[in-house]
Structure formats: structure tokens, C-alpha cells
N, C-alpha and C positions, 0 to 999 in steps of 0.2 A: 683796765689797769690789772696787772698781774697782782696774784695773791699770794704770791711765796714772801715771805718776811724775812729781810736781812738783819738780825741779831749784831748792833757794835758793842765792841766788848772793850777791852783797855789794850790788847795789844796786835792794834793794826785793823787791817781787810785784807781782800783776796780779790784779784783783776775782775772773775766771777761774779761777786757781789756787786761792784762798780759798773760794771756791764747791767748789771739784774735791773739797781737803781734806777741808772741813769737811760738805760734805752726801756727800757720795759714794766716799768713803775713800781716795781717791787717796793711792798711797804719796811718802814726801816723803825727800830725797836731796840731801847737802850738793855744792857744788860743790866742786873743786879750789882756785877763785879763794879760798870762804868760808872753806875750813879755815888755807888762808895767813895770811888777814886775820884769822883766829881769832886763829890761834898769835902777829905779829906785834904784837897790840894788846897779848896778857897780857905780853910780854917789857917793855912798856913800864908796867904796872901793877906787875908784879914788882919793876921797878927802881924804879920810888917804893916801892911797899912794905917796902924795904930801906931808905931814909932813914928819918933821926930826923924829919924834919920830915913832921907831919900833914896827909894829903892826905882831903879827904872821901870816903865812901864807902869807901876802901881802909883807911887809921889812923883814923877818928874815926867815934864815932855817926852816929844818923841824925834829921833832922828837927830838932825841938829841942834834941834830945842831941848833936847836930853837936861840940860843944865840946868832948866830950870827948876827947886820945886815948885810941887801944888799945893795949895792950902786945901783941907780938908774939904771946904764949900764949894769946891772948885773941881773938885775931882768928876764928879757925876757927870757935868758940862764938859769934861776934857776926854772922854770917853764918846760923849756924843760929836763932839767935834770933829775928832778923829774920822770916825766916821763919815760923817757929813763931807769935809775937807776931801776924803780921801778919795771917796764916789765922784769920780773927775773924767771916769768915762767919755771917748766919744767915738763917732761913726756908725756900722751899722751894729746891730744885735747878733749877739752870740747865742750859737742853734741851743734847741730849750736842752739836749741830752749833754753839754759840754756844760751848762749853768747844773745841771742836775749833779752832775758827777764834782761838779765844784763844790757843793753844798753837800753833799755828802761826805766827800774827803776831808773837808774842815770840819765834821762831826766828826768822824773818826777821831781826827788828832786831841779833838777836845775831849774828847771820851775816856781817851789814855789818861787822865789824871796831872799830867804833866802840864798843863796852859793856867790852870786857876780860875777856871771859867766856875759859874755856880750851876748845879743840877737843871734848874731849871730854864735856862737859856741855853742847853743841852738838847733837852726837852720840847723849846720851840721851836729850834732847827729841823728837829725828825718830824714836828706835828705840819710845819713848813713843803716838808718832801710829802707825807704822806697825806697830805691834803690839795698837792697837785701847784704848790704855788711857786713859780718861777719868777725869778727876780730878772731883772731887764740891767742887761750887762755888754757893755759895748767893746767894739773889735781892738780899741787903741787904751791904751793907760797904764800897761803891767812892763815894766825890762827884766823884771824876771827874778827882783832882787830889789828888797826884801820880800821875797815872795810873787803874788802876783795879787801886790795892793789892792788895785782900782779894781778890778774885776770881785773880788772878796768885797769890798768896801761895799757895792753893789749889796751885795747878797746880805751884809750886815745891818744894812738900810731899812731891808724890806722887812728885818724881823724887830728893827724897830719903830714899825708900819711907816715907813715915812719912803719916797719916791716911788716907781711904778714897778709894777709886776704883774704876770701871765696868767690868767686864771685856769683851771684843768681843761676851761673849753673854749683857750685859745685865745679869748679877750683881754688884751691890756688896759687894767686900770690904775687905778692910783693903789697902794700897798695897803692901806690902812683899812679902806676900804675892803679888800680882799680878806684881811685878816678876819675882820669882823664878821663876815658872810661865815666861816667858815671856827668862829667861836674862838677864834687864838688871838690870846691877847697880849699887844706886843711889851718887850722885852724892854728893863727900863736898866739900861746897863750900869754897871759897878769896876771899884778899881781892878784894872787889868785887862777887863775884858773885851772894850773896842780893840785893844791892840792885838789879842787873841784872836779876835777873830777876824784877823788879814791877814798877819804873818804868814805864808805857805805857799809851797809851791803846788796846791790845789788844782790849779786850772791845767799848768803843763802834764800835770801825771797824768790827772785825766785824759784828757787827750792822747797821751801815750796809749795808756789800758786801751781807746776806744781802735786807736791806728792800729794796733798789735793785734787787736780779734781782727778787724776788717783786712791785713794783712796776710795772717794767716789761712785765709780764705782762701786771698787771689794769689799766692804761693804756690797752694794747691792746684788751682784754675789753669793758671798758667804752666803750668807741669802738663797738665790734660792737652793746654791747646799746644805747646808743644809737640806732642806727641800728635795728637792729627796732622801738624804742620809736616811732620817728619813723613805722617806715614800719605801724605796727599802730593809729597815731592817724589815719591818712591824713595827713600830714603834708606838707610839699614841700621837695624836696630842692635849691630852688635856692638858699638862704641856703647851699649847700656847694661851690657853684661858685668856682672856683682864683681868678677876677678879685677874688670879694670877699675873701678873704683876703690876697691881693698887698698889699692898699693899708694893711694894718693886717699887718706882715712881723714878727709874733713867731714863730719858730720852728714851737713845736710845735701852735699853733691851725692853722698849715697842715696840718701833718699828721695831727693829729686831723680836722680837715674831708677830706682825701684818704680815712684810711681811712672814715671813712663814708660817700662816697661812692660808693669801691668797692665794697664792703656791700649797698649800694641799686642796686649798676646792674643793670638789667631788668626793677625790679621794679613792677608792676602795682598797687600801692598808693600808690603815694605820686602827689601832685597833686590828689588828692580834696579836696582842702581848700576848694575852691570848689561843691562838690555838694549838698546838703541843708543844712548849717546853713554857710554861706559863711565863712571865716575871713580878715584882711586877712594876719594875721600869727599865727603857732604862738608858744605861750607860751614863756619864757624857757629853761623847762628842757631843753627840745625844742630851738629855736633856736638857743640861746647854749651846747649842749655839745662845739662845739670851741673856745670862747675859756676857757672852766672846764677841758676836760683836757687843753685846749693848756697852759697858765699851769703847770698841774701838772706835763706833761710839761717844760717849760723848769725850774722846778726841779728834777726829777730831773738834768736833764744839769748844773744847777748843783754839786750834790749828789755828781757824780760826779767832777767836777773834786776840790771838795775831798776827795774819796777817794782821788784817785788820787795827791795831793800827799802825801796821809800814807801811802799804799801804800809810795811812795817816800820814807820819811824812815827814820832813825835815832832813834827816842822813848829817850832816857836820861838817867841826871843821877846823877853826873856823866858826861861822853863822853870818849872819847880821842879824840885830830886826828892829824890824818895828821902834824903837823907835833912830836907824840913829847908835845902839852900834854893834860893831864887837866883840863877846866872844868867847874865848875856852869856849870847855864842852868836854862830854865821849858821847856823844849820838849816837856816832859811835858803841860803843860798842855791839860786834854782843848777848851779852846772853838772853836776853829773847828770840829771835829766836833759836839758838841755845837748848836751854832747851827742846823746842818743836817738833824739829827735831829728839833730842834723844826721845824724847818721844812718837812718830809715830813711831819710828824705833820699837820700844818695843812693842805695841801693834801689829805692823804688824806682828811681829816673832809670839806671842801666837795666832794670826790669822792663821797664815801657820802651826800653832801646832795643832791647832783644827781640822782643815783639813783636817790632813794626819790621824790622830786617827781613824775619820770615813772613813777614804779611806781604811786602814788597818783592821777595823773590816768587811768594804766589802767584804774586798778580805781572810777572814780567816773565812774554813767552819765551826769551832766551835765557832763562835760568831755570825755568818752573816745568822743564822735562816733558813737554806733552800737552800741557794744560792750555786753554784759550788766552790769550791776551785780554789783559784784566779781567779773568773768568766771566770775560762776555759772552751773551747769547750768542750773537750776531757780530763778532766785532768790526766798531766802524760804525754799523748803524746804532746798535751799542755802546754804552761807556764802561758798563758790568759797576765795577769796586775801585776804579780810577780816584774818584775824589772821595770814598770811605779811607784811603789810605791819604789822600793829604790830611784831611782830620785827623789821623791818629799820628800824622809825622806832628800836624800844628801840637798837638797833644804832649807829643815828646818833648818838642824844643820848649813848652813850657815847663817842664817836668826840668829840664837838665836847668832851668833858671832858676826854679825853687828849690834845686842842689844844693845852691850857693848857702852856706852855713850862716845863722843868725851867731850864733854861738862865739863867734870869731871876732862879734862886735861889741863892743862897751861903750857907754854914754855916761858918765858922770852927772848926778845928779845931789839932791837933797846939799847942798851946798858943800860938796864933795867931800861931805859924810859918806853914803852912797858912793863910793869911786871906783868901784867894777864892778858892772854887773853880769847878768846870765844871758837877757834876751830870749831864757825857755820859751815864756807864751808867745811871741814873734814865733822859736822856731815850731812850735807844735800847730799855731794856727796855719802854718804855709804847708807843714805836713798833712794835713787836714785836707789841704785843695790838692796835694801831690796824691795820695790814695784816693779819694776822686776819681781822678784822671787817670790813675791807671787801672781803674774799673776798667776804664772805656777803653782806654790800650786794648788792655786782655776782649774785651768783648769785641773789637775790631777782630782782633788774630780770630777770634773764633768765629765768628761770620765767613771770614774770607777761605778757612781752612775748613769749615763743614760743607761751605760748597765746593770745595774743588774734590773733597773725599765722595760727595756724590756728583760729581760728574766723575771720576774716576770709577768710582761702580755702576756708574751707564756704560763704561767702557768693559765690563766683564769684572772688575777686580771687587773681589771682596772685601770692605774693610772689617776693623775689628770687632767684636761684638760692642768692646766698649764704645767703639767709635759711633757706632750704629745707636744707641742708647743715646749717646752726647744729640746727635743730629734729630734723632725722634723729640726728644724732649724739648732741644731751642726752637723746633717747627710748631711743635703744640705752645708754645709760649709766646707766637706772632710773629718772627724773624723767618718767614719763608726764603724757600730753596733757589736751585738756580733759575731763570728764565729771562723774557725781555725787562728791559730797563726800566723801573718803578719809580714812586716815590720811596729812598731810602734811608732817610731821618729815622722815621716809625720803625723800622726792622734793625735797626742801629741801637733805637731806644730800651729795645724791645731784648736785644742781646746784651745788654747793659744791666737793665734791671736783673736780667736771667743770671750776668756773672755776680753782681755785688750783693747779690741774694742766696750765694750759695747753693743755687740749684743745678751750678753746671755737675760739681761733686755731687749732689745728691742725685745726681742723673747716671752716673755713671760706677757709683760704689757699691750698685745692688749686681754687680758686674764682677767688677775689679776686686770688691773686698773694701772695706775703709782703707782710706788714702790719708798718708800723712801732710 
């Protein structure tokens, strides 16, 4: 478990922290400011809860049942209920860094002083994370709106020790159980606070934060393999000169075109394209791959903005104000996150489409300039990368399915209390398996394009330094080079792990320079 300590304070976190938490076990530590604003908000929760007249959330039901009041005796049970009721969970488990990053981001919000929670059910959420205990949280039950109930409901369960949970080494047991091993004793909740702690669009940010690092990776990755792709067709690299980018000033098509550039510089393949079978111009997939990962890259930093907006908010309902009022709002509502979830999903698919196009011009002898029919040894006696590229096509056509927008769909619910909702955690989980998959996209392309770069330099051509560094490094990492026909699952596996690990970049920026 990592020893760096992420400090929550009252206004917000940082994607950084969320990452730190939730993949790398970073321990989490309330501020001085948070516990203030803790203790300050419930004083003002208390005091309504002491009048006759019904305030939501603290005297009355919830949702539909808003209407009614609670009687004082009643309240402790309607807090636990909620909870209970609302942990309705089903299918399989959600991975332990998405439950992590959920259980963090609803301390966050509770921390801001704004929910009414008390200090110390603050307190046993962080002793919670930092004590390694993941609550057991299932793939179906959240539309997104009010938040992402069921899955939160989970997590409010477990701190107050009641259904199952992960222990730091991997064992699920019963919660209470857990708690006790580990000396935290559960939370015996008060008015306000079961409904505190579900309200949120918890589960979909995260997720976001998590897409957005492992994005920005294979961004990068894919710029690299690009750029082999380019320079293993003999290709020419002056479609990547900085002047034609200037005149068409989107963002990230510059920087997509820079890094492949750098990639290419020295290298002894590219320019062929006027030699034996003359070309006026290289096909779109080839040409147009900084305006396709540029486009992509500017949504990411769209993507990110709207992260960072809800990083920095307060998700509740009702909220306390600074100014002593308790209001409903919708600010539970998951759609701006949602929208952008579909909308990464989208560009990732035209990412894994790009991909496979120059994987498949590789591997086809009448486009791929030279090169063997499907970079076999032998072909014929050979099959080479024939069915490496059906995998990455099967790969794509799921990728363009998980396109399809959750966001676009609403289900009325809570007796049509609830009557639009977001569908975020829908769309974040399907983004979830769409980054996945174009791991593997990207590590296909680059299998298929590191070896035709060395068969091209069995043929005399130098390639780039950086290209040279790319291929040294995925050979030391088990995805050997070209030869007769293998088992090639394992050298598949093997380029997969090397892309979603960030080692292709790190293989090739002691070269290039850091790459954006």
C-alpha cells in the first residue's frame, strides 16, 4: 500500500488524488478545516431536527414518501432503512479501484460541510479506505439519478457493519466482522445522514477520473504506433509538418502530428513512397491519424474540465448553505458527467477504428508496399497476423456497440418522482470495457507494425531511433519478432500488457523527449 497521504479538505479533490486512492492505496486524512465544517453543518441539521415543522431528508421520507413525517423515535430506523432498502444491488462485483474511488468521492463531498453528516461517520469512512476495506457492490442498481444509490447504499452498509465486504487480502467476509478485525466501530447513523451518504454521482466520476488517466496513455500509444505504421508502409512524413497543422489550429491534431513526428525523426523509411509503386498521397488511415487522435485528444481535455467541475462540487440533496438554509436541488443529477462518458466512449471506438485500418493495410500484400502477405514467414505454409487482425476487427465492432450512448435513455422510476434520469453509471461502466479493448486495439497495431519495421530493416532500411527503442523494448517484454508461425495469444498478451502499462511511452521518450 502506498504511503503518500491524500489530505480532504472542504473544497473538493484533484483526478491525482482519486487515482492515488483508488488504484494505489494512498492513505486518506480529514483536514482540520473538514472536521469544522463537519461539526458546523450537523449543529445546523440538529437544530431543524428539533422543530415540529418537517424538513426533507432530516423529518420526512424519502423520494415518493417525502410526505411523510417522522416522529422523533423513528428517525434513527429511517436512516438505517434507507440504507438497507437501498443496497438492492445485483449481478457481478464491481472491481475493488471503482468501489474505492466511490468511497472516497462521497468523503469528499461530505467533508465540504455542506451534507450534515457528523465528524465522525466522516472519520469512519477514511478509517474504512485506510484500513483496506472494500464493500462488495454490484454491476446493476444505479440510473444515474439520484446519484448512483445502490451502489453508494453498498458502501453505507458496510460502515454500518452490516452485509459483505473485501478485506485488504482479498477475502470476502461478512462487514462487521471486518470492522472488528481492524478496531472500527460501526457507525450508528443520525438524521440526515443515510440519505448523505447515497446521494452522488460518486461511482460515474470515478470512473471518469479512472478512463481519463488510462486514456491519456493509449492517446499517446497510439500516436507512437501510428507513426511506425506510417513509417513500415514507407510512408511520408511531411503531411506532419507544424505549418500544415497551424492553418487548421485544433489543439490536439497538433500535437498528435508533433508526436509523430518526433517518432519519425531519422528515420530511413519514410519518403519511399515515390519508389517502385509511386504514391501521390498515403491513405486516410495513415494521413489523417493526427486529425482522428487530435479530435479525440480535445475531447479528453473537454472530458476533463467537466471532471474537474464536479471534483469540485458538493453532490447532495438536500444541502446545507453557509447561510444556516437546508434546500432540495437536482444537483445530484448525474448528466453533465454522463454526456461525457458517452462521449469518450465514441471517440475511443473511431480510435480502435483507425487502428485496425492500418493494421489491416499491413498485413494485405497489395497495399502494404513490399511487405509479406500477412507479415508471414513463409506465406501459405504460414498464416503470420491473419487472425491477430480478426481479434482486433472483433474488438472494434464491439467498441462501435459500446458507442451506442446510455445517456440518450431515461427509465422512470420511484413512482415517477424520479422521471428523468442520467444512466451515467450505465454509461461509465460500458466505458470501462470500451478502454479495455482499445488496449488491445492499440497493442495489436503495434505488434503487427513492429514487425514489418523489422523486416523492413532486414531489407537494408533504417528505421528511427525511436522506432528502434519501441521494438527493443516490446521484444524484452515477451512479444517476439518476426519468424515461423507460433502460438500467438501469449505475444498478444504480452503487447497488451506492454501498451496499458505505459511502457510503450516509456520506451521511446528517453529518445523522443516526453510525448504529450
Amino acid at each position: 500500500m502506498d504511503m503518500h497521504t491524500v489530505v480532504v479538505g472542504t473544497s473538493g479533490t484533484t483526478a491525482e488524488d482519486v487515482v492515488a486512492v483508488a488504484r494505489h492505496g494512498a492513505r486518506v486524512d480529514l483536514s482540520a478545516a473538514a472536521v469544522d465544517a463537519l461539526a458546523a453543518a450537523r449543529l445546523i441539521v440538529d437544530a431543524l431536527a428539533a422543530k415540529p415543522e418537517p424538513v426533507y431528508g432530516v423529518s420526512t421520507g424519502f423520494g415518493a414518501l417525502a410526505s411523510r413525517h417522522i416522529s422523533h423515535e423513528l428517525r434513527a430506523q429511517l436512516q438505517r432503512n434507507i440504507v438497507r432498502s437501498h443496497a438492492a444491488g445485483m449481478g457481478p462485483r464491481v472491481e475493488r479501484e471503482v468501489v474505492r474511488a466511490l468511497m472516497f468521492l462521497r468523503l469528499k463531498t461530505v467533508a465540504s460541510g455542506h451534507t450534515g453528516v457528523r465528524p465522525e461517520v466522516a472519520q469512519t469512512m477514511a478509517d474504512l479506505l485506510n484500513a483496506g476495506i472494500t464493500p462488495v457492490v454490484h454491476e446493476y442498481g444505479s440510473l444515474g439519478c439520484s446519484g448512483d444509490l445502490a451502489p453508494l447504499s453498498h458502501c453505507a452498509l458496510t460502515l454500518m457493519g452490516e452485509g459483505d465486504a473485501e478485506g485488504p487480502d482479498g477475502t470476502v467476509r461478512p462487514a462487521g466482522e471486518l470492522l472488528a478485525a481492524h478496531g472500527i466501530t460501526p457507525v450508528e447513523l443520525a438524521e440526515k445522514e443515510g440519505l448523505a451518504l447515497l446521494n452522488g454521482t460518486d461511482g460515474m466520476l470515478g470512473m471518469l477520473v479512472m478512463a481519463l488517466a488510462d486514456l491519456k496513455n493509449l492517446y499517446t500509444s497510439a500516436d507512437i504506433t501510428a507513426a511506425l505504421s506510417l513509417e513500415a508502409l514507407l510512408g511520408t512524413d511531411k503531411v506532419l509538418a507544424p505549418e500544415l497543422h497551424a492553418i487548421r489550429p485544433h489543439p490536439g491534431q497538433g500535437v498528435s502530428a508533433d508526436n509523430m513526428l518526433r517518432v519519425l525523426a531519422g528515420s530511413g523509411l519514410t519518403g519511399h513512397h515515390q519508389d517502385d509503386a509511386p504514391r501521390v498521397q498515403d491513405a486516410y488511415s495513415v494521413r489523417c491519424a493526427p486529425q482522428v487522435n487530435g479530435a479525440g485528444r480535445d475531447t479528453l481535455d473537454y472530458a476533463a474540465v467537466v471532471a474537474g467541475r464536479e471534483l469540485a462540487s458538493s453532490v447532495d440533496n438536500p444541502v446545507v448553505l453557509p447561510d444556516g438554509r437546508v434546500e432540495s436541488n437536482g444537483n445530484f443529477h448525474g448528466a453533465p458527467v454522463a454526456y461525457v462518458l458517452d462521449f469518450l466512449a465514441i471517440v475511443a471506438a473511431d480510435l480502435g477504428s483507425i487502428c485496425e485500418r492500418r493494421t489491416d493495410r499491413l498485413l494485405d500484400k497489395n497495399r502494404s508496399h513490399g511487405l509479406p502477405p500477412f507479415l508471414a514467414d513463409d506465406a501459405g505454409v504460414d498464416s503470420g497476423l491473419m487472425i491477430a487482425q480478426y481479434t482486433q476487427a472483433a474488438l472494434v465492432s464491439e467498441m462501435k456497440r459500446l458507442a451506442v450512448p446510455a445517456s440518450a435513455d431515461s427509465i422512470p422510476s420511484s413512482a415517477m418522482q424520479e422521471d428523468h434520469v442520467s444512466m451515467g453509471w450505465s454509461a461509465a461502466r460500458k466505458l470501462r470495457t470500451a478502454v479495455d479493448n482499445l488496449a488491445r486495439i492499440v497493442a495489436v497495431e503495434l505488434y503487427a507494425a513492429t514487425r514489418a519495421v523489422e523486416l523492413r530493416a532486414a531489407e537494408g532500411l533504417v528505421p528511427a531511433p525511436a522506432s528502434q527503442a519501441a521494438v527493443a523494448a516490446l521484444r524484452a517484454a515477451g512479444a517476439e519478432g518476426p519468424g515461423p508461425d507460433r502460438f500467438l495469444a501469449p505475444d498478444l498478451a504480452a503487447a497488451d500488457t506492454f501498451v496499458r502499462e505505459g511502457r510503450l511511452v516509456a520506451a521511446v521518450e528517453p529518445v523522443t523527449g516526453p510525448l504529450a
